[in-house]
N, C-alpha and C positions, 0 to 999 in steps of 0.2 A: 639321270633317268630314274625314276620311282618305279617303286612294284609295290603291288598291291594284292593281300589274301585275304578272303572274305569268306567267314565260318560260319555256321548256326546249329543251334541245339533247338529241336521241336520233341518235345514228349507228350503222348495222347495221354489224356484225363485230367486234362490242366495242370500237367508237369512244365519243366522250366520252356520257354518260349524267347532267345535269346540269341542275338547275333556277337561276332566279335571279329573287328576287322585289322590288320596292322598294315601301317605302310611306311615302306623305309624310303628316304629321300635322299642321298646319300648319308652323313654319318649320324640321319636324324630318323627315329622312332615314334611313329606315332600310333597310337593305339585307338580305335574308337567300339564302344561296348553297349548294350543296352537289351532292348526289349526288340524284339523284332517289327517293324514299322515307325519303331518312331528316332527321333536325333540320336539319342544316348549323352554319353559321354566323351570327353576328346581326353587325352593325355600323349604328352609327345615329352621324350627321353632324346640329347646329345649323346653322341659317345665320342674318341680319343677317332677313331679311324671306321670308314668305312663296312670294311671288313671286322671291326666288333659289331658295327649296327646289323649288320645282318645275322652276324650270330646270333645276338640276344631275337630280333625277331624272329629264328629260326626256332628257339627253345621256347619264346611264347607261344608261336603255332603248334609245337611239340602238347604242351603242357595241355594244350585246349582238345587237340587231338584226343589226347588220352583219356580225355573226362567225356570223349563222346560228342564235340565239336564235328562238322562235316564241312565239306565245300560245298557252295550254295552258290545263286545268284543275287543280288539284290534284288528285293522287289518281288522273287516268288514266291513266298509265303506273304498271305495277308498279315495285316497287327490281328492277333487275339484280342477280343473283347474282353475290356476288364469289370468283375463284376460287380454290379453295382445291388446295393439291398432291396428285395424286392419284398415291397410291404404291400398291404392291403388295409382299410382304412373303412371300417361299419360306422352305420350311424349309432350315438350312444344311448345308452338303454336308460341313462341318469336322469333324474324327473325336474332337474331345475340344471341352468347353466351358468356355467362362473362369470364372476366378474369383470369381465375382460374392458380395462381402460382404454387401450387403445390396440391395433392390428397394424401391420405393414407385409402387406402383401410381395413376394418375390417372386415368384412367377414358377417357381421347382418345388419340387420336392426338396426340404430342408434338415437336415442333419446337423448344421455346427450350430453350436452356439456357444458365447461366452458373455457375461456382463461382469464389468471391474466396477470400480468406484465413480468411470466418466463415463463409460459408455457400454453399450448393446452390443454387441457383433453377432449377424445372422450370416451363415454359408449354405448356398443349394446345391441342387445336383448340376446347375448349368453352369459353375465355379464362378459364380457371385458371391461376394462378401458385401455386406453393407454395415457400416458402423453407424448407429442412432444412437440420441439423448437419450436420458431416463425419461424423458417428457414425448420421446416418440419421433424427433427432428432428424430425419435424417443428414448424416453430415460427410460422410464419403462412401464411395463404391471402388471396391477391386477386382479386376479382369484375370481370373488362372484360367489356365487352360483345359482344364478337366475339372471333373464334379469332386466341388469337395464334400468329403467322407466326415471331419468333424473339425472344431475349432480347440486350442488347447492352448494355457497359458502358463509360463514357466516365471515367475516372479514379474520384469517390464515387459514381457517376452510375448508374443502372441504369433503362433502357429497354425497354418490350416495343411489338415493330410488330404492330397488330393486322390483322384483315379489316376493321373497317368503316375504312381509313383513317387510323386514329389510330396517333398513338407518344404510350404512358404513360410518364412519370416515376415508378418505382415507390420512391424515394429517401426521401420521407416518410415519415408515419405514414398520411397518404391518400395515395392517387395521383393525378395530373392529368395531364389531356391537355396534353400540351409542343407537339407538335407537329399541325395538320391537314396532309395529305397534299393536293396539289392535286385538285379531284375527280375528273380524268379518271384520275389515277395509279390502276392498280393495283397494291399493294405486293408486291411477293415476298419482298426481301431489303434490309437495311437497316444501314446504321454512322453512329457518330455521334464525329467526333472537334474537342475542344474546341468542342459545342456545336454543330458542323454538319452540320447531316441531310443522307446522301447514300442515296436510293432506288431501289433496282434494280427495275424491276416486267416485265410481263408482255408488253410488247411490245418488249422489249430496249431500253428506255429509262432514263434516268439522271436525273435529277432534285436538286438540290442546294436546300439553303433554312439560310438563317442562322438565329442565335440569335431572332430577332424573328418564328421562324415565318414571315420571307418569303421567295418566291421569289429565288433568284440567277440560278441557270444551269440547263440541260439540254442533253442530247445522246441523239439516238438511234443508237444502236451498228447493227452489221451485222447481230447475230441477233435473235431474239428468247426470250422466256423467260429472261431475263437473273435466275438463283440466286446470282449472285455480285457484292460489292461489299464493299470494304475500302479504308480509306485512312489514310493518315498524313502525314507534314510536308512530305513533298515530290509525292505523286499522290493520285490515284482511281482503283482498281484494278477493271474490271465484267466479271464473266464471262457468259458470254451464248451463245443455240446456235452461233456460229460463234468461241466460243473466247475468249482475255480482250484488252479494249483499257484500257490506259493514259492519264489524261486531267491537264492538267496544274489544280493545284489550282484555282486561277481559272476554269477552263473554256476557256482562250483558244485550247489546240489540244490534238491527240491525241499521246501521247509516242511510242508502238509500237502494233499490234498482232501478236497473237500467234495463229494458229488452233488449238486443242489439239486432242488425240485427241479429238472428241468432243466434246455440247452440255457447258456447264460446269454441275452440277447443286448445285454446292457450292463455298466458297472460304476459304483461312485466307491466315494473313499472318503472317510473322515480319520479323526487320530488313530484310532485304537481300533476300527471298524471297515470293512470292505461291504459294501451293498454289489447284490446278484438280481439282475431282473430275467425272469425266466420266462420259456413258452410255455410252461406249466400255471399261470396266474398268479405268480406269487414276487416278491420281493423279498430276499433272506438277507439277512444281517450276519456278515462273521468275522469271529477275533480274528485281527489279525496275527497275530502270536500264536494261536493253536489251530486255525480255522475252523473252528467249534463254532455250529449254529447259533447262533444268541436270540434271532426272532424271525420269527415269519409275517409278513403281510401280502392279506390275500385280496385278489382283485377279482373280477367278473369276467376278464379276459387277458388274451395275454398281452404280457408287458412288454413295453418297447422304450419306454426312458424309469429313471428315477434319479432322486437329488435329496436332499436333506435341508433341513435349518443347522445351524450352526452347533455344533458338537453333536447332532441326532436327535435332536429336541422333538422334529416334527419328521416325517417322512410320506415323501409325495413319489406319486407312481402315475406313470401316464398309460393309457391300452390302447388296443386295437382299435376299441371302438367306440375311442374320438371320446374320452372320458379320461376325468383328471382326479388322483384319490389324495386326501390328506390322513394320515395313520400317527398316535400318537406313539414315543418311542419305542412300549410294549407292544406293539402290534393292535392294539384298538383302533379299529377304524371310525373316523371323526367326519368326513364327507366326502360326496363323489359328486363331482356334476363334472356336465357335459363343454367342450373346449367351445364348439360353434365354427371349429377350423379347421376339422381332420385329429386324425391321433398323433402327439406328441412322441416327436423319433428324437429328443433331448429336450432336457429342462433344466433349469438352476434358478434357486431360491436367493433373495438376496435383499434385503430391508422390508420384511412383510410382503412383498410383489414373487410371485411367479411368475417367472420368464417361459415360453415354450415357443418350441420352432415344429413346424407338424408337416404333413402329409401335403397340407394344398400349398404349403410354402409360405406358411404365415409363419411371423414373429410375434406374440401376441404377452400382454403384460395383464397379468391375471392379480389385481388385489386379494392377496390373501391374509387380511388382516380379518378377526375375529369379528368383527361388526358388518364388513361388507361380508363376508361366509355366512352368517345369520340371515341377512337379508336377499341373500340369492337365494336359500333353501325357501325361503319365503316368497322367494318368485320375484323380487325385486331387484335389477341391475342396472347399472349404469349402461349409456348409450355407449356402444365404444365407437372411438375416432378411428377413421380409416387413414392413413397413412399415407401421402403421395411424395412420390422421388420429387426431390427439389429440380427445378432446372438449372441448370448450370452445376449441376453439384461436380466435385474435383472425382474424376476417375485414374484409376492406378493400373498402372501393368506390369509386371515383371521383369526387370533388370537382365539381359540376356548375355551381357558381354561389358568389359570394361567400357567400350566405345557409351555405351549405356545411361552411365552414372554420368553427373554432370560434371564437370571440369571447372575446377579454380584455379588461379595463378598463384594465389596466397595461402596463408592458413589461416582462419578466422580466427578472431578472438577464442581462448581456451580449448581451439579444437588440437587431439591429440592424431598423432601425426600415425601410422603403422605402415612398413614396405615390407615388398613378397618377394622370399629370397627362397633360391633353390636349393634344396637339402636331396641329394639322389633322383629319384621321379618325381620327387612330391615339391609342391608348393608348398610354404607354408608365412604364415603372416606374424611378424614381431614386431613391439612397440618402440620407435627410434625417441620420440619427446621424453625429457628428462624426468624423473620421477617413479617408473613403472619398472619392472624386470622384465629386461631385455633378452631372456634367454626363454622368458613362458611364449609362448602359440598364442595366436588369436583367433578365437571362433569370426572367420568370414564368408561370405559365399565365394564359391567355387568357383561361379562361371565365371567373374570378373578377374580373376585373382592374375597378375601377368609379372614375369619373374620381372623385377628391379621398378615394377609399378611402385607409385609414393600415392597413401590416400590419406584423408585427411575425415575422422570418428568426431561425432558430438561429443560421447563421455565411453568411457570403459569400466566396465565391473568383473571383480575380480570374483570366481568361480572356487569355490572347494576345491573343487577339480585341479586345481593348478596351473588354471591359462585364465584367459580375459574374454570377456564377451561385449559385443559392441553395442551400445545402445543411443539411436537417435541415426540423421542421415549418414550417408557414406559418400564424401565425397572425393574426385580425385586430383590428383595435384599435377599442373601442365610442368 
C-alpha cells in the first residue's frame, strides 16, 4: 500500500510558488517537484527494504519542512502567472523606412530570434518557432508549450527559454526539454555556452546549472529585472536595473560592476565588448575585462534590442517606437528609419541583412547594405514579400517520455549507441559503442532517460566540459 505527502511553499510578492510531493510504494521512493499548477518533475529512488524507504521519505518531508514547506491540498492554490514582457510599441517618428525584403508574420508577440549560415529561427509569445530560408521559405514550425522568451545557440546547438521554465533543445527532429529551470526561477533571459545554462530572471538573479541539468551556482545582483546575460571563456556578463555586473565563470566572486545609463532591457556580446540597451535611450558599449564604458549610443527612445556587425564595426539599436538605428563603432550615428512592423524586441546582423523579430510578431529581413540604406533615406524601397506558412509544412512537438522517441530494432549505419545506468538517485547517460570514453556523462533529456534504456545518437561532440553532447536524432533501441 502507498502513502502519499503533499507540501507547498507560496510566498507573497512573487517569492517561491512551489509544490513537493513523495510517495513511498513499498521499498520505492518517488519524489515529484515543481511549480505549483503544473506536472514538475518525477524522480523515484529503490531502496534494500521497506523500512529504509520510509525513512529516507521521512527525512525528505523533514528537510522541506524546515525550509518552510506546509501541508497542502492539491489543486488549492491556482498556478502563478508567469511574467511575460510587457512592451509598448509607438509609431516611429523616422522620416523614411527601411528596406525591408521580405516579412513573415506569426501571429505573437516575438522575442526569439537566431539566424546561422541555413536558416532564420523566429519564437512568439504563443511558443511558435518557425525556421525559414534566407530567401523567406518557410521550412518547419515547433509546438512548446509556453511562450518563448528568446532563441540562443551554443555552437550545433539551438535553444528556446520558454515561460513555463523550460529550455527546449530544438537540434533534432523532436525537441526535448534540456534543461528545468529551478522552480522559483523566473526566466527572463538566458545563454548557454558549452552546455552551461546561465538564467537571468526577474528578481535580478543569476542562476547557473551544468550539463546534467544541475544546479551549480547563483548570485543575486543589485537590480532587479535582470534582460541581460551573456558569457564566454573567461565571465558571465548580467544586465539588470542597476546596470551590468561581471561574475567570474565559477561563481567565486564579482569581476566589476558597471551602473549604465539606465535599467539594462537588452544585451549582446562580442570578443572583448558587452553591449547594454537601456530605458534611458542609450546603447553602452563595455570592456569586458574592466567594464569601463567604452561608448555610448544615443536613440530617440528607449531601447529594446541591439546587435552589432562583426567585431563592432557597425552597431544597430532597435526602440520603442518601431524605429531601427545604425551607429558607427564611435557612436556616430549613420541612420534611423522606421521598421513598418512594430519595435524590435531582438535583432541579429548577419551578411549585410538585418534580421528583427518585433512587437506585431513579424520576422522581418531588413537589407542593410550601403546602397539600399542611401536609397531608402531617399524615400526609395523595395516591395517587401509577405510571407505565407506553407501547407503541409512538418510540425514538431516535444518528446515527453521514452515511449516518445521512435523505436529501432537496429543501429543504423555510424549511429553511436549510449544507455542509462543508475548511479544513486540519478540517472545518467554513458557511451557503450567503441571509440569514446566510457566513464564521461552524456548531455540527454531527462524525460526520456529510463535506467537500462539503449538509445541510439547521430553523432556525439565532445565538450570542454568533460562529457559528450548529442547532436542529430535520438533514437531508441527495441
Amino acid at each position: 500500500m502507498s502513502t502519499t505527502t503533499y507540501l507547498e511553499l507560496s510566498e507573497d510578492g512573487g517569492g517561491a510558488h512551489k509544490f513537493y510531493e513523495v510517495t513511498v510504494d513499498g521499498t520505492a521512493v518517488s519524489v515529484r517537484y515543481g511549480r505549483i499548477g503544473a506536472g514538475g518533475q518525477l524522480k523515484t529512488q529503490s531502496f534494500p527494504s521497506a523500512e529504509k524507504a520510509k525513512a529516507a521519505a521521512a527525512r525528505k518531508i523533514g528537510e522541506k519542512v524546515r525550509k518552510g514547506y506546509a501541508p497542502a491540498v492539491p489543486g488549492g492554490r491556482a498556478a502563478r502567472p508567469v511574467t511575460r514582457r510587457q512592451v509598448t510599441s509607438a509609431p516611429s517618428t523616422a522620416r523614411s523606412v527601411a528596406p525591408v525584403l521580405w516579412r513573415f508574420r506569426t501571429d505573437a508577440a516575438a522575442f526569439g530570434i537566431h539566424i546561422d549560415e541555413d536558416r532564420c529561427w523566429v519564437g512568439n509569445q504563443n511558443g511558435d518557432v518557425y525556421t525559414l530560408g534566407h530567401d523567406g521559405e518557410v521550412l518547419a514550425r515547433y509546438r512548446l508549450p509556453e511562450g518563448v522568451k528568446c532563441l540562443v545557440a551554443d555552437d550545433f546547438w539551438i535553444y528556446a527559454g520558454c515561460d513555463d521554465g523550460t529550455v527546449y533543445d530544438l537540434s533534432s527532429k523532436l525537441p526535448f526539454a534540456a534543461y528545468e529551470i529551478a522552480t522559483d526561477v523566473d526566466i527572463f533571459w538566458l545563454d548557454i555556452h558549452e552546455g552551461v545554462l546561465n538564467v537571468a530572471d526577474r528578481q535580478g538573479g543569476l542562476t547557473v546549472i551544468d550539463h546534467e541539468d544541475e544546479f551549480q551556482w547563483s548570485r543575486k545582483s543589485s537590480g532587479d529585472h535582470a534582460w541581460m546575460v551573456r558569457r564566454d571563456d573567461h565571465a558571465v556578463y548580467h544586465g539588470h536595473g542597476d546596470g551590468v555586473t561581471a561574475y567570474s565563470r565559477d561563481g567565486s566572486g564579482e569581476l566589476w560592476h558597471t551602473r549604465t545609463r539606465g535599467s539594462v532591457l537588452f544585451g549582446w556580446q562580442e570578443d572583448r565588448s558587452v553591449y547594454a540597451g537601456t530605458d534611458r535611450r542609450v546603447v553602452q558599449r563595455l570592456a569586458k575585462d574592466t567594464g569601463r564604458v567604452e561608448a555610448t549610443y544615443s536613440c530617440d527612445s528607449v531601447v529594446y534590442s541591439c546587435a552589432t556587425a562583426p567585431g563592432g564595426r557597425y552597431v544597430f539599436a532597435g526602440d520603442s517606437s518601431s524605429s531601427v538605428y545604425c551607429f558607427a563603432e564611435d557612436g556616430t550615428r549613420l541612420w534611423k528609419l522606421g521598421t513598418g512592423a512594430g519595435s524590435a524586441l531582438s535583432m541579429q546582423y548577419r551578411d549585410q541583412k538585418l534580421y528583427i523579430v518585433t512587437t506585431d510578431g513579424s520576422l522581418a529581413c531588413v537589407d542593410a547594405s550601403e546602397a539600399a540604406i542611401a536609397d531608402a533615406q531617399r524615400g526609395t524601397v523595395p516591395t517587401a514579400v509577405d510571407i505565407k506558412s506553407a501547407a503541409g509544412m512538418p510540425t514538431f512537438t516535444p518528446a515527453r517520455s521514452a515511449e516518445s522517441v521512435r523505436a529501432v530494432a537496429s543501429v543504423p549505419a555510424n549511429g553511436v549507441v549510449v544507455e542509462c545506468v543508475q548511479e544513486g538517485s540519478r540517472l545518467r547517460m554513458r557511451v557503450t559503442s567503441a571509440g569514446y570514453d566510457p566513464t564521461w556523462n552524456v548531455q540527454f533529456p531527462r524525460h526520456i532517460r529510463q535506467a537500462g534504456a539503449r538509445y541510439v545518437v547521430d553523432s556525439l561532440h565532445t565538450s570542454p566540459g568533460g562529457f559528450y553532447r548529442v547532436h542529430g536524432e535520438i533514437q531508441r533501441l527495441l
